[in-house]
Wavefront OBJ file of the C-alpha trace (Angstrom):
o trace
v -7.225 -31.928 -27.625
v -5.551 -34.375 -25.823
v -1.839 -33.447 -26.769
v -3.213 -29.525 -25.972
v -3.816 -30.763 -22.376
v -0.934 -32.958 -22.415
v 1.453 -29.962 -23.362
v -0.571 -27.514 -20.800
v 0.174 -30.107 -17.896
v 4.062 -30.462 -18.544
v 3.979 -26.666 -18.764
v 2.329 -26.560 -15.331
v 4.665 -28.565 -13.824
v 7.672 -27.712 -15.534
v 7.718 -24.393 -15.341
v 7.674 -24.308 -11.180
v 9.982 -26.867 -11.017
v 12.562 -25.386 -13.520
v 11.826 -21.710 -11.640
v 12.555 -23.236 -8.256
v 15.946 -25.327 -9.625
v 17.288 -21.818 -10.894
v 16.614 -20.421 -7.803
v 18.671 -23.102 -6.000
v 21.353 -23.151 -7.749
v 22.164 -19.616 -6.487
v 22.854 -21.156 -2.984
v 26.670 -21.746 -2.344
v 28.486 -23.652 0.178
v 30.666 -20.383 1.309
v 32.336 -21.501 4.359
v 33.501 -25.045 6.473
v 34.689 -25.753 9.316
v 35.309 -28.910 10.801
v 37.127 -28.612 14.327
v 35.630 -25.906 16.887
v 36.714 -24.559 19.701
v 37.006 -20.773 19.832
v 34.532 -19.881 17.320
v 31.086 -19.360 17.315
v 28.810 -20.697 19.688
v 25.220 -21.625 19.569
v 22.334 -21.158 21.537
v 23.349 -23.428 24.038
v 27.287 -22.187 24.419
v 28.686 -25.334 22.588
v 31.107 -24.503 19.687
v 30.305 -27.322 16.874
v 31.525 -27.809 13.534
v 29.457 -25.532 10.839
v 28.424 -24.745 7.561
v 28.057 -21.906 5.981
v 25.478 -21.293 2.918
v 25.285 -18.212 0.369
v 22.483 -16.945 -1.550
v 24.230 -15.065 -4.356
v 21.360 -14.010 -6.267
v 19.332 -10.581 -5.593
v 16.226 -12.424 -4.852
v 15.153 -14.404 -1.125
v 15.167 -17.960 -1.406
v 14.363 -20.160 1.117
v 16.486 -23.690 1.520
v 13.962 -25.645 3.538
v 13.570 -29.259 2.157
v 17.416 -29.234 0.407
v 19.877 -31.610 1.703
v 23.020 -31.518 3.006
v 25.883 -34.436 3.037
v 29.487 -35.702 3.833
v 28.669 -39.459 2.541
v 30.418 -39.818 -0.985
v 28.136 -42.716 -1.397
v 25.671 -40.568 -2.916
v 27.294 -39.825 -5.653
v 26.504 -43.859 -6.581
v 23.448 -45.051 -8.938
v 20.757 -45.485 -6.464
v 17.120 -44.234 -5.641
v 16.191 -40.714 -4.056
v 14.674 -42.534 -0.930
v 17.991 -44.408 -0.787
v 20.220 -41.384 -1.122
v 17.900 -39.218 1.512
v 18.839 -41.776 3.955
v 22.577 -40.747 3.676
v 21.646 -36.960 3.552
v 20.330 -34.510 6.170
v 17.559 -32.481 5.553
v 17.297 -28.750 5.906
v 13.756 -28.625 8.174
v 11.526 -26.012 7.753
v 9.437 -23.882 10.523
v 12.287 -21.250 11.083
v 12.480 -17.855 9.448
v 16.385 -18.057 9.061
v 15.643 -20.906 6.185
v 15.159 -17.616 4.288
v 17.853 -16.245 3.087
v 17.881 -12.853 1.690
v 19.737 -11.243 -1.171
v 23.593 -12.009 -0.458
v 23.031 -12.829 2.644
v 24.901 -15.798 4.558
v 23.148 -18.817 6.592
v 25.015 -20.896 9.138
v 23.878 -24.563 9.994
v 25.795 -26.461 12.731
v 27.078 -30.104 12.285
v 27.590 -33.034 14.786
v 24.476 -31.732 16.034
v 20.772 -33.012 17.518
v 18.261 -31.894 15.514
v 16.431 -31.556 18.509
v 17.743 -28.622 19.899
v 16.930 -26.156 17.132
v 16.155 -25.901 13.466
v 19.402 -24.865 12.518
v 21.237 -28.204 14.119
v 22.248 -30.625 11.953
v 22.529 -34.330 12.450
v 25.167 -33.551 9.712
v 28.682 -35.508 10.657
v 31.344 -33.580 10.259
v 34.844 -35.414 11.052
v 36.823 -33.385 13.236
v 40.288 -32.218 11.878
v 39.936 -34.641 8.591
v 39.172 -34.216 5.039
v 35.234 -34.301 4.422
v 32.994 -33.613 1.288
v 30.866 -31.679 1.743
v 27.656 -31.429 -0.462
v 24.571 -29.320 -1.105
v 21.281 -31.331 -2.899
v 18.062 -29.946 -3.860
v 14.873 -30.655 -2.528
v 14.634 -33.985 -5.142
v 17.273 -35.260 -3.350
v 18.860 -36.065 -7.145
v 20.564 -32.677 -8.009
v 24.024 -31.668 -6.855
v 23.767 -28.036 -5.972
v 27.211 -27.462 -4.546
v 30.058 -29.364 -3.387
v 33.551 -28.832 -1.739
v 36.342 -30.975 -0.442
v 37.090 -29.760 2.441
v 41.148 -30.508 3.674
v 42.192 -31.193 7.441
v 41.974 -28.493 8.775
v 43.554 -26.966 12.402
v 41.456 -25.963 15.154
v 39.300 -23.030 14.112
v 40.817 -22.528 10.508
v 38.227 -22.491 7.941
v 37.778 -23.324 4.318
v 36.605 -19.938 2.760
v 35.010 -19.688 -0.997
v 36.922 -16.278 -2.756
v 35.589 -16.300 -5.703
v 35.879 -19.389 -8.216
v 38.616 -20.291 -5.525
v 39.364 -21.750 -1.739
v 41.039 -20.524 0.892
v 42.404 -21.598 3.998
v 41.375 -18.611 6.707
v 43.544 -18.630 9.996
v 41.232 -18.322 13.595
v 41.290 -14.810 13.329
v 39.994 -14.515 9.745
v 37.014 -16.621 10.219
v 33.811 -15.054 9.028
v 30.520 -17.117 9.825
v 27.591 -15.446 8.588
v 28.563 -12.858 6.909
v 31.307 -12.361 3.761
v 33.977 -13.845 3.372
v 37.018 -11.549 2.943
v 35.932 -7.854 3.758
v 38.352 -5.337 3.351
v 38.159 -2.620 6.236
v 39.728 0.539 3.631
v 37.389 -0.175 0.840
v 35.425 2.100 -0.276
v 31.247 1.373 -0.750
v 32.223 1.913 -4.916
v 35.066 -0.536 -4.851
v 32.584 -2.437 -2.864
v 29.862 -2.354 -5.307
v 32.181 -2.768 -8.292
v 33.496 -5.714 -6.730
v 30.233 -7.480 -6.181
v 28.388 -6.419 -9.704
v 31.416 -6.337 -11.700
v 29.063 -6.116 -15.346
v 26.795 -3.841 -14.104
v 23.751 -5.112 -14.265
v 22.442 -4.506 -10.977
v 23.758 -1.148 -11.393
v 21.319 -0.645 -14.517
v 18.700 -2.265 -12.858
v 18.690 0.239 -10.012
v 18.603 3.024 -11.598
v 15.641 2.088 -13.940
v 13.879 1.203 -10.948
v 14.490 4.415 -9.396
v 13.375 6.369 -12.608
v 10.201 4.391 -12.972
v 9.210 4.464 -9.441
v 9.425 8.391 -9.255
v 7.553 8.762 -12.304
v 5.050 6.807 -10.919
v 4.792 8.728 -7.653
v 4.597 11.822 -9.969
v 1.731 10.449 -12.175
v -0.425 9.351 -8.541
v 0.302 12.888 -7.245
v -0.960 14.404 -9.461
v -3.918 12.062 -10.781
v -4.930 12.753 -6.893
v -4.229 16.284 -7.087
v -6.605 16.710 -10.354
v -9.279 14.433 -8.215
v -9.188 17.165 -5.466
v -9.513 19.983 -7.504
v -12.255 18.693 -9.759
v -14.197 18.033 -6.578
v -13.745 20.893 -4.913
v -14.580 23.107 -8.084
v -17.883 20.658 -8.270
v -18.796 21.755 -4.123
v -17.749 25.092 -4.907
v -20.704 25.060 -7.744
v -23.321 23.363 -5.222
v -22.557 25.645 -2.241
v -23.074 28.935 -4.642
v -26.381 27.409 -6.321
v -29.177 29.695 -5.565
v -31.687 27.298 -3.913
v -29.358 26.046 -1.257
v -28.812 29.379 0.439
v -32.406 29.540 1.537
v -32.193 26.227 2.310
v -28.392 27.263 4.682
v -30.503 29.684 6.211
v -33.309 28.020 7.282
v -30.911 25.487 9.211
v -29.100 28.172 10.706
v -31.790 30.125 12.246
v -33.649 26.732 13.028
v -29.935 25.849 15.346
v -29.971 29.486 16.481
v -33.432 29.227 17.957
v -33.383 26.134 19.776
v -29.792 26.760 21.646
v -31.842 29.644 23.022
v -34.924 27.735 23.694
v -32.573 24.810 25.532
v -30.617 27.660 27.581
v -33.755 29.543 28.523
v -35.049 26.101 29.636
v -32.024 25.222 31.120
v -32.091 27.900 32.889
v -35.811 27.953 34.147
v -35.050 24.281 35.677
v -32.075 25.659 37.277
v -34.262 28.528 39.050
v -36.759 25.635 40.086
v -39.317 28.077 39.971
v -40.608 28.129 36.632
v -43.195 30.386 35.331
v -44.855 28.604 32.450
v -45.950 31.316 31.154
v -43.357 33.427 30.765
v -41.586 30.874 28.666
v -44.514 29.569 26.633
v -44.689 33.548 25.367
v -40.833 32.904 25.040
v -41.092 29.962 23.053
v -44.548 31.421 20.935
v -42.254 34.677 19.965
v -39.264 32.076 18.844
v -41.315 30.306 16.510
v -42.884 33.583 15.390
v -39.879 35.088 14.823
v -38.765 31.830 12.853
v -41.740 31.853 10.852
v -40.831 35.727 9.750
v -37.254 35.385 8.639
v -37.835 32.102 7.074
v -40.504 33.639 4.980
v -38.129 36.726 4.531
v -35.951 34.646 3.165
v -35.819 35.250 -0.509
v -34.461 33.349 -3.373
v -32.867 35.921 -5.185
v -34.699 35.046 -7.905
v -36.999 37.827 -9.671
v -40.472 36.534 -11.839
v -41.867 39.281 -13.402
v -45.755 38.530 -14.324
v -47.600 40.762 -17.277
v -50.999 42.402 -16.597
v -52.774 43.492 -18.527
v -52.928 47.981 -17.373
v -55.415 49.394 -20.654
v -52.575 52.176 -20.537
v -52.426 52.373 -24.045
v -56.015 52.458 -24.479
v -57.041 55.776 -26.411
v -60.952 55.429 -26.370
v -60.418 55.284 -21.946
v -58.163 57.645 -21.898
v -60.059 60.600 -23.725
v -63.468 59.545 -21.983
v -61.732 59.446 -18.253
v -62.255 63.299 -17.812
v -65.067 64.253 -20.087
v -68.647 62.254 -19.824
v -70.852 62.536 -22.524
v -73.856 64.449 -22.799
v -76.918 63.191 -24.874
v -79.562 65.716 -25.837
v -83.037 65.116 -24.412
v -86.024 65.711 -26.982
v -87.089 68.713 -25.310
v -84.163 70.507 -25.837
v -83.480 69.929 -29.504
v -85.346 73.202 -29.920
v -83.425 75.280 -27.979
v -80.056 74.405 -29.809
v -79.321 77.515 -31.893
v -78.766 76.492 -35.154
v -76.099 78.305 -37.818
v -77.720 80.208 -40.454
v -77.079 78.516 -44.077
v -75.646 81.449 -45.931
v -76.431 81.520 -49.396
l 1 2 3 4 5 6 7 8 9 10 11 12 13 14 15 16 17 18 19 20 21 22 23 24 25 26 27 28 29 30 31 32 33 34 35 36 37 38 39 40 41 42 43 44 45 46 47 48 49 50 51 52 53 54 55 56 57 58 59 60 61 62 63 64 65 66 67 68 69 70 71 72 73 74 75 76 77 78 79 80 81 82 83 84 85 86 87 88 89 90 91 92 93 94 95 96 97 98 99 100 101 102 103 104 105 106 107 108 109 110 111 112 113 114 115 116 117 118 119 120 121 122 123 124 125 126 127 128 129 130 131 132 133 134 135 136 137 138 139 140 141 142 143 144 145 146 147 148 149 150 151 152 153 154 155 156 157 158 159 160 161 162 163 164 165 166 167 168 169 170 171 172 173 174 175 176 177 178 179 180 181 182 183 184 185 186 187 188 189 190 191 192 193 194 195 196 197 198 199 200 201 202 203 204 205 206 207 208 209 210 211 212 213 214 215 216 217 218 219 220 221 222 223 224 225 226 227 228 229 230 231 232 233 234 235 236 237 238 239 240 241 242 243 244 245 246 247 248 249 250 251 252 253 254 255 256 257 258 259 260 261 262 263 264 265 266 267 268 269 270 271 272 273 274 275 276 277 278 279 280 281 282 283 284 285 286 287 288 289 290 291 292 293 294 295 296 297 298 299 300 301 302 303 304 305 306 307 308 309 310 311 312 313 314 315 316 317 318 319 320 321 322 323 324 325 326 327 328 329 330 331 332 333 334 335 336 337 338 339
């Protein structure tokens, strides 16, 4: 059990770290340089020296907490605390610390961190060679790194590739790539930048899954409509709600005209109570009467019972019987019995 936990912990720890390393190491040093004077300025008009950090992945990653460096010193057996002391940190607090998908992040050098987030107590010799490095947040692992030559006033060391280039003043490119080419074309473009392919394929699998998954919630929520307007359809026909819709209506009906003839009585001022009482007395007569003309539509036939059939009724209905009294039995002729 206790190895199990053991094994879950490194895994918990490991994991984040290793993620966040990976991430890192897709941040470049992509452009240095080290004298200023025509270049960019920052937000207080001064032109400092600068450097210029790439993300190269597809992903944002944010480089708060790394470190950057011109003291080869580090590169010596010592401690973290004692290397962070030669290094300038990267602060956090400012949006721009997150660099996007190939996007481009410029830090200024020979700065006071004072004056903004992105000034860096960084020193930056002018028009000498300097190293410059990139750590990671542990202070321990080398990111990037780039030996920068002496270079002229506002020349800049350029990344092109696996390679370095010396740009002339009017080459310079802080913040955004490198070396564009005005008459490329957007495929030459994209070839150049995903040469295998792969975020080619990834695109378009992304596209195809996300329409089929508009498709599919379209039309689950097109199905949901219809089945619930079939199921209103079903109630509204039922035969006990039209009573029911009639009864409301005629109820509305009848007291808008009850609240205009009022309204209409107070307007006047003089109000015979009478009158209206009859008004009202008819209204709620006349409701009564069509709410109890209000059929169902239904039709319940009852038996009864009608003795139409009965033959014994029927033959006696026209005809009564006449009984014989004893005085005249004698006066009945009687048939002579012929022999």
């Amino acid at each position: 059990m206790n190895k199990l936990q053991r094994l879950l912990g490194v895994l918990l720890v490991g994991l984040p770290a290793a993620m966040y390393g990976q991430g890192a190491r897709n941040i470049v040093i992509s452009e240095v340089m080290t004298s200023n004077s025509q270049s960019i300025v920052d937000e207080f008009g001064q032109h400092k020296a600068w450097v210029e950090l790439e993300n190269t992945s597809y992903s944002t990653y944010n480089v708060r907490g790394m470190y950057l460096t011109t003291d080869r010193r580090v590169l010596g057996d010592m401690s973290a605390p004692e290397r962070i002391k030669l290094m300038t940190i990267i602060p956090s607090g400012d949006e721009r610390t997150s660099i996007g998908a190939r996007q481009h992040l410029v830090l200024f050098g020979n700065s006071n961190p004072a004056q903004g987030k992105l000034h860096l107590a960084l020193q930056v010799p002018d028009s000498l060679p300097v190293w410059v490095a990139l750590y990671n947040g542990n202070a321990t692992e080398l990111i990037d790194s780039v030996s920068v030559p002496a270079l002229a006033a506002d020349q800049s060391y350029a990344r092109n590739g696996k390679h370095w280039t010396v740009k002339a003043p009017d080459d310079v490119t802080p913040g955004i790539e490198n070396f564009i080419k005005t008459d490329e074309s957007k495929v030459a473009k994209f070839k150049r930048e995903d040469p295998h392919g792969f975020a080619m394929a990834i695109m378009a699998m992304g596209i195809v899954f996300f329409c089929l998954a508009v498709l599919w919630l379209f039309f689950t929520l097109f199905g949901m409509i219809m089945r619930h307007l079939d199921t209103a359809k079903k109630v509204v026909n039922a035969q006990p709600i039209k009573p029911i819709t009639k009864t409301v209506e005629k109820t509305i009906e009848i007291g808008h005209k009850t609240s205009n003839i009022m309204q209409e009585g107070l307007q006047k001022k003089g109000i015979d109570m009478e009158l209206y009482m009859a008004v009202i007395g008819m209204a709620l007569r006349q409701y009564e009467d069509d709410v109890h003309d209000v059929e169902s539509g239904v039709i319940t036939i009852k038996p009864k019972d009608t003795d139409w059939d009965d033959e014994y009724s029927q033959m006696t209905h026209f005809h009564d019987p006449v009984v014989p009294s004893s005085s005249n039995v004698s006066q009945i002729p009687t048939t002579p019995e012929i022999h």
